[in-house]
Backbone as a ProteinNet text record, in pm:
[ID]
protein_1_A
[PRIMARY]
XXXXXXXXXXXXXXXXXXXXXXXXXXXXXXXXXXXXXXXXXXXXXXXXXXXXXXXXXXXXXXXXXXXXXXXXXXXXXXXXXXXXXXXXXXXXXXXXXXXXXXXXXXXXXXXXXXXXXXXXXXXXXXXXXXXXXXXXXXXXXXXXXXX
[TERTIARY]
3735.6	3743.9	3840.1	3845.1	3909.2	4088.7	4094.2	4243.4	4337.8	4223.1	4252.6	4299.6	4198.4	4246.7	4335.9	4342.5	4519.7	4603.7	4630.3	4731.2	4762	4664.9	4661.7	4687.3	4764.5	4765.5	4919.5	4939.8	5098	5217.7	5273.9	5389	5467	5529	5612.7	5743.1	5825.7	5993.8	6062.3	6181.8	6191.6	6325	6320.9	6441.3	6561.5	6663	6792.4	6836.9	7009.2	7015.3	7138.6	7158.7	7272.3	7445.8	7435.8	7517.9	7612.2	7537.2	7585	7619.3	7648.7	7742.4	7813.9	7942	8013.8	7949.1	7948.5	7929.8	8008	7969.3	8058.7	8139.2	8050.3	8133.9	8194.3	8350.7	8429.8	8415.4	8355.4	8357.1	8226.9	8117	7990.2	7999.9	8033.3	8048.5	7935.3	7796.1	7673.4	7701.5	7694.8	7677.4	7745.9	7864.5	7950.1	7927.7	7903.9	7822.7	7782.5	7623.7	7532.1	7553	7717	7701.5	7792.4	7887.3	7973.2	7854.7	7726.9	7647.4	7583.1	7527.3	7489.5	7548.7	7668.2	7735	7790.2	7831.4	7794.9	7727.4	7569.3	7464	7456.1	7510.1	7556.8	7629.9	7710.5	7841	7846.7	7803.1	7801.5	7650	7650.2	7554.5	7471.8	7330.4	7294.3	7335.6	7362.9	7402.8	7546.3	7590.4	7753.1	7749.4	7670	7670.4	7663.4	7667	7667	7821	7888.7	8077.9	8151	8124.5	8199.2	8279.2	8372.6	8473.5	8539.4	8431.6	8457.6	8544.9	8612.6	8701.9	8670.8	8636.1	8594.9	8671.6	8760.2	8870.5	8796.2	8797.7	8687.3	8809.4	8733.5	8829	8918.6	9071.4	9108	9150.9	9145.9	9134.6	9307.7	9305.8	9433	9604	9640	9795	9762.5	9706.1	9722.2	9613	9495.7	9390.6	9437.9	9473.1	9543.3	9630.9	9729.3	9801.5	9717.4	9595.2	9546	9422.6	9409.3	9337.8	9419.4	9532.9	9648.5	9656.5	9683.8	9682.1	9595.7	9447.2	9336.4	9328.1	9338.2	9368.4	9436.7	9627.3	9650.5	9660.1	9526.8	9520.4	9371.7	9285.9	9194.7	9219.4	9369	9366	9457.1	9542.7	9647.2	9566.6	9483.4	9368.7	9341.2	9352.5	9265.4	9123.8	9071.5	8960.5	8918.5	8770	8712	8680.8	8664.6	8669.4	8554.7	8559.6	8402.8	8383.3	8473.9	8475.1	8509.6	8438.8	8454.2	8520.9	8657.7	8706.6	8691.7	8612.4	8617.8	8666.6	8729.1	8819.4	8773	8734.5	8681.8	8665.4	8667.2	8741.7	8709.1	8631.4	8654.2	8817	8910.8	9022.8	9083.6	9113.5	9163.2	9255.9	9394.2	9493.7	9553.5	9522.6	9545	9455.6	9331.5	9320.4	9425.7	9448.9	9538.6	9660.7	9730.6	9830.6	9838.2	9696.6	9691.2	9691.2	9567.3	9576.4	9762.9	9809.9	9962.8	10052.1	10008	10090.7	10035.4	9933.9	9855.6	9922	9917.8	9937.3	10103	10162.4	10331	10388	10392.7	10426.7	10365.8	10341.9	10286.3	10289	10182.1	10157	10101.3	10152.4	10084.6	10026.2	9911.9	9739	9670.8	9727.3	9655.3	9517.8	9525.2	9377.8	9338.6	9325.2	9306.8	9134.3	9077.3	8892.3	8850.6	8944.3	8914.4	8888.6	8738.5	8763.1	8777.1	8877.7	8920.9	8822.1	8731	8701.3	8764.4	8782.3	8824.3	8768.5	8695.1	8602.1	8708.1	8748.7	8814.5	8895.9	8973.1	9025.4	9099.2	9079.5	9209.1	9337.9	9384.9	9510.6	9549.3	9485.9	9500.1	9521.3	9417.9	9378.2	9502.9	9604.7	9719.5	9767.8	9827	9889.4	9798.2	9694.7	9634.4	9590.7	9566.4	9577.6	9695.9	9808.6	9908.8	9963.6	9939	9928.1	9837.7	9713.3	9624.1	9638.8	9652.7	9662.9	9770.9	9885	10040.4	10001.8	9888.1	9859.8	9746.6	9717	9628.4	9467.2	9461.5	9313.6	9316.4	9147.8	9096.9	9045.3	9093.4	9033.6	8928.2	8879.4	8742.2	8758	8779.9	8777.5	8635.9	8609.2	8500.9	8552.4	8560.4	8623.9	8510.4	8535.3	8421.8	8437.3	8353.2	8318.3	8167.5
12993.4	12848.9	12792	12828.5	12784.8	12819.9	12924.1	12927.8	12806	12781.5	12649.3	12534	12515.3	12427	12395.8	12544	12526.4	12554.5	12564.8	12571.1	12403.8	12347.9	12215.9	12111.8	12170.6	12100.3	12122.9	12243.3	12242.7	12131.8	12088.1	11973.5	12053.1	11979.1	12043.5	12020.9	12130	12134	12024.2	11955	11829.2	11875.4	11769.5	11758.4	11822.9	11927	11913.1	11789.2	11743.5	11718.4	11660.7	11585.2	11650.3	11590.5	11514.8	11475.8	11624.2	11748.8	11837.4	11970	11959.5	12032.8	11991.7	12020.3	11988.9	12031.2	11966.5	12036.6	12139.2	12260.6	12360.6	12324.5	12278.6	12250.5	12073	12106.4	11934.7	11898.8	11944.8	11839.7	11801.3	11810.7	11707.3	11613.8	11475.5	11403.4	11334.7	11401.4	11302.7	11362.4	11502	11531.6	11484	11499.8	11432.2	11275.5	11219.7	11089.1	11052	11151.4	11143.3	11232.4	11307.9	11373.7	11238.3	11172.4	11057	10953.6	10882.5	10834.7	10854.6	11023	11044.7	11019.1	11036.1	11010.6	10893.9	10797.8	10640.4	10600.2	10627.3	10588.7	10595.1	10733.2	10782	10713.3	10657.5	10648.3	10461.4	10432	10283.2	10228.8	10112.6	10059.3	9958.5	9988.8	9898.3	9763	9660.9	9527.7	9532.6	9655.5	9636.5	9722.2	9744.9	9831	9763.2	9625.1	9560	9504.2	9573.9	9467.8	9604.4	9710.5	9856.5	9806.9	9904.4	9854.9	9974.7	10067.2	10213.2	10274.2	10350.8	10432.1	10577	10647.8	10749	10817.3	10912.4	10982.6	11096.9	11111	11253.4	11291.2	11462.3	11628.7	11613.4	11582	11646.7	11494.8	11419.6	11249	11251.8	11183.4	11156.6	11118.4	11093.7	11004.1	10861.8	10824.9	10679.8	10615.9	10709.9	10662.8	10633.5	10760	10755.4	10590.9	10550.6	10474	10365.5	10299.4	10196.2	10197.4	10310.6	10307.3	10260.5	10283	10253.3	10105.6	10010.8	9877.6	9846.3	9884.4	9788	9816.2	9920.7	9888.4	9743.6	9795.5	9681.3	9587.2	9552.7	9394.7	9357.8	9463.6	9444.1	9385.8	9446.5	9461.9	9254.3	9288.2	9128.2	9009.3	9025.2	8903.6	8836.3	8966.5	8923.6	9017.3	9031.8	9071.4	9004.7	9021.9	8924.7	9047.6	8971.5	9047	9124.3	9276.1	9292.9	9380.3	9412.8	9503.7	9574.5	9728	9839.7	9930.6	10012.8	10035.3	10192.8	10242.2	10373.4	10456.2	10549.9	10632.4	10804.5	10833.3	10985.5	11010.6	11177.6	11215.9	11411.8	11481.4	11604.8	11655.8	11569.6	11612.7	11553	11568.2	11514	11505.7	11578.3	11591.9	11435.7	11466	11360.9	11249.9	11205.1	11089.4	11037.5	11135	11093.1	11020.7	11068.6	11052	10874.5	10865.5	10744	10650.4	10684.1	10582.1	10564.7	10660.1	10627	10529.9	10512.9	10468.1	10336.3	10329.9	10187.7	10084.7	10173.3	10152.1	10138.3	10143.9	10165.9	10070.8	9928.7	9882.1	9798.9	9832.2	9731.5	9592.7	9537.2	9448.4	9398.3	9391.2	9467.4	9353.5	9387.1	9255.9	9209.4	9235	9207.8	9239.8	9393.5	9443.3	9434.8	9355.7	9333.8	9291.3	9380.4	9362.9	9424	9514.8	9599.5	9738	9820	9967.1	10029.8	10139.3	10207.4	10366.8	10380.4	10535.6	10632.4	10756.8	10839.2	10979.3	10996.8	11136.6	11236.5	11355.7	11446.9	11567.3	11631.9	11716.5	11705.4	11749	11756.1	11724.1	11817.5	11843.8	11685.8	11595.1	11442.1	11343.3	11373	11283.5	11187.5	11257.4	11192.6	11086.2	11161.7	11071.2	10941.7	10950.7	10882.4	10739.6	10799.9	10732.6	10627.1	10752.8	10665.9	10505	10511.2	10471.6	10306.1	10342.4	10233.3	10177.6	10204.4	10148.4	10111.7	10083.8	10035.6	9910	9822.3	9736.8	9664.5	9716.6	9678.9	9727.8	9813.3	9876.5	9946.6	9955.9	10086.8	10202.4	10279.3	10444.4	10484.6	10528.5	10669.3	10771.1	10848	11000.9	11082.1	11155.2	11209.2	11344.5	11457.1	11519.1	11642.8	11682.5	11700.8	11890.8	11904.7	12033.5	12104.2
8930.8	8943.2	8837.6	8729.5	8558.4	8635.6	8744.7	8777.7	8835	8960.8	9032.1	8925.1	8854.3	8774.7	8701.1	8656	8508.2	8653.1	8728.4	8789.5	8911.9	8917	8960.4	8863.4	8728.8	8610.9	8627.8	8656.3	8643.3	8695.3	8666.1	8755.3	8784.8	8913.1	9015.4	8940.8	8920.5	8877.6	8951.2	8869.1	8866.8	8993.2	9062.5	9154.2	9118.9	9165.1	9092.4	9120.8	9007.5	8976.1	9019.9	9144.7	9243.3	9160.5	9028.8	8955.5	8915.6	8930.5	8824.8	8912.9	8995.9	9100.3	9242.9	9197.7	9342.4	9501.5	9585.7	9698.4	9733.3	9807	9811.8	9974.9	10010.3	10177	10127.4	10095.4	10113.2	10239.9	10351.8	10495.3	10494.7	10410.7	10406.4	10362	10434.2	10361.7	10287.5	10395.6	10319.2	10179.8	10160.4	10033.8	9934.7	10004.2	9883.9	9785.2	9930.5	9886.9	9808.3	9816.6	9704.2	9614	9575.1	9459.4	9358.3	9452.4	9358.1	9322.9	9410.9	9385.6	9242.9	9223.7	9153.1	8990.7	9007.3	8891.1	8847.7	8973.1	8955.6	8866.6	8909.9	8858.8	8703.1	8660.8	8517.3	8414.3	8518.9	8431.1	8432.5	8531.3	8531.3	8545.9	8366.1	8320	8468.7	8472.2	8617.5	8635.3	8565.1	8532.6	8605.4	8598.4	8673.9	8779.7	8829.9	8939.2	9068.3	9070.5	9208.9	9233.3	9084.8	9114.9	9146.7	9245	9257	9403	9382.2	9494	9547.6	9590.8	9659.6	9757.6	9717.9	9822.8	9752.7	9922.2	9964	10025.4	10060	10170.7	10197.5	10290.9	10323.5	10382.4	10351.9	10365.4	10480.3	10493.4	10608.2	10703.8	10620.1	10675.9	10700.5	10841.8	10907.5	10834.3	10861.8	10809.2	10827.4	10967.1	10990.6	10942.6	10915.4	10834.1	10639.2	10577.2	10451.2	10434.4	10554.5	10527.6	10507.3	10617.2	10578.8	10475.7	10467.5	10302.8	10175.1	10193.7	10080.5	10131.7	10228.9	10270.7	10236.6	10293.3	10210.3	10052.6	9965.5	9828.9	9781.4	9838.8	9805.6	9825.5	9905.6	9984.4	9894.9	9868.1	9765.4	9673.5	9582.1	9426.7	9417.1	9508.1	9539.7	9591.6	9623.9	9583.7	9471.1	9401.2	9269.2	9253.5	9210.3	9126.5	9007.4	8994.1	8867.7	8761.5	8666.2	8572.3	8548.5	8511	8507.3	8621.8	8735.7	8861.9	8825	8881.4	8843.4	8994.3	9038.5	9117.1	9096.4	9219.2	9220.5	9318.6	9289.9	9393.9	9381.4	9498.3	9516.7	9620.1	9640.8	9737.4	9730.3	9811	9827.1	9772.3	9828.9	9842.9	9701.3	9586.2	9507.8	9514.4	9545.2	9534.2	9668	9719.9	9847.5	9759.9	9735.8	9669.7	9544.1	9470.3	9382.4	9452.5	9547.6	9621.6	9664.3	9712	9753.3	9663	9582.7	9473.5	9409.8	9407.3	9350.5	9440.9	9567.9	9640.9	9626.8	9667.7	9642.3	9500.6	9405.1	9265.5	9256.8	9358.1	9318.8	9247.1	9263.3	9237.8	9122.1	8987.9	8902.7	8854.7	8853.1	8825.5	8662.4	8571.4	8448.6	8438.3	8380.6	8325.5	8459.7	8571.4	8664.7	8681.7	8603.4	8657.2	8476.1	8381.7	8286.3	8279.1	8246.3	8248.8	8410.8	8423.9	8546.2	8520.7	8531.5	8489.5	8626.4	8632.6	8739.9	8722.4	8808.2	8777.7	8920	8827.2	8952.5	8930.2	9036.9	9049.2	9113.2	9020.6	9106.5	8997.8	9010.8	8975	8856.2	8728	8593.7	8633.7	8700.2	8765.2	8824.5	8880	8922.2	8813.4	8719.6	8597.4	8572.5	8530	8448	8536.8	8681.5	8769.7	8775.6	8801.1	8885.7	8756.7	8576.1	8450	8465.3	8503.4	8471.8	8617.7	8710.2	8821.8	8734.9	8728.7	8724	8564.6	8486.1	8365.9	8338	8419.4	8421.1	8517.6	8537.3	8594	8476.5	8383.6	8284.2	8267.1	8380.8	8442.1	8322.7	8281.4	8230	8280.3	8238.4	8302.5	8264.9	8358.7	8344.2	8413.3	8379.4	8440.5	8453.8	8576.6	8552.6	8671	8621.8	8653.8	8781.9	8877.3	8993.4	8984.3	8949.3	8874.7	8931.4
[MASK]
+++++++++++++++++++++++++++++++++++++++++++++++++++++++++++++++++++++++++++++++++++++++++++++++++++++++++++++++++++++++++++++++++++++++++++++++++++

């Protein structure tokens, strides 16, 4: 009887942890989802988590799709934005997100995005371009690199 008990005492091992590994299949996009979610949550304080302004490119995403992802960016960013919005860009595919975000970003606007943090979930190898792209508009960077 004394077994039942210490073992009805035990707690159940805690959820992983889905912040702390990449999905291995880039064409899930649920997963992917909830692995950028997860690190959202991390990285941005809850008080600012309702001013995010998400772009997602999933694995393998078209030309004519890519192009108007790059249009709505910069029809997003040429509005305006308030200060205090946080712009996130991720993507299975880093190399192609980087791409976009550069194109989006071509033409600077410097201080525009001044009290704007830019995060981008994805590959080392992106980091710089994608630094240099958004902070030549006045954005701040966060890197969080998808590992």
């Amino acid at each position: 009887c004394a077994l039942f008990t210490l073992g009805a005492c035990e707690k159940a091992a805690p959820p992983p942890d889905p912040a702390l590994n990449v999905p291995a299949n880039a064409a899930d996009s649920v997963a992917w989802k909830a692995y950028i979610s997860a690190i959202v949550k991390k990285m941005v304080p809850a008080d600012k988590s309702k001013r995010i302004f998400a772009t997602f490119v999933e694995q393998g995403q078209d030309e004519d799709k890519n192009a108007r992802t790059v249009e709505n960016i910069k029809n997003f960013v040429g509005r305006g934005i308030a200060e205090g919005t946080l712009i996130l860009f991720a993507s299975p595919d880093s190399a192609l997100m980087a791409d976009i975000v550069e194109k989006a970003f071509a033409e600077p606007k410097p201080d525009l995005l001044k009290g704007i943090s830019v995060i981008f979930i994805g590959q080392k190898t992106e980091e710089e371009r994608v630094r240099t792209a958004v902070t030549a508009w006045g954005a701040t960077f966060l890197f969080h690199e998808a590992k």
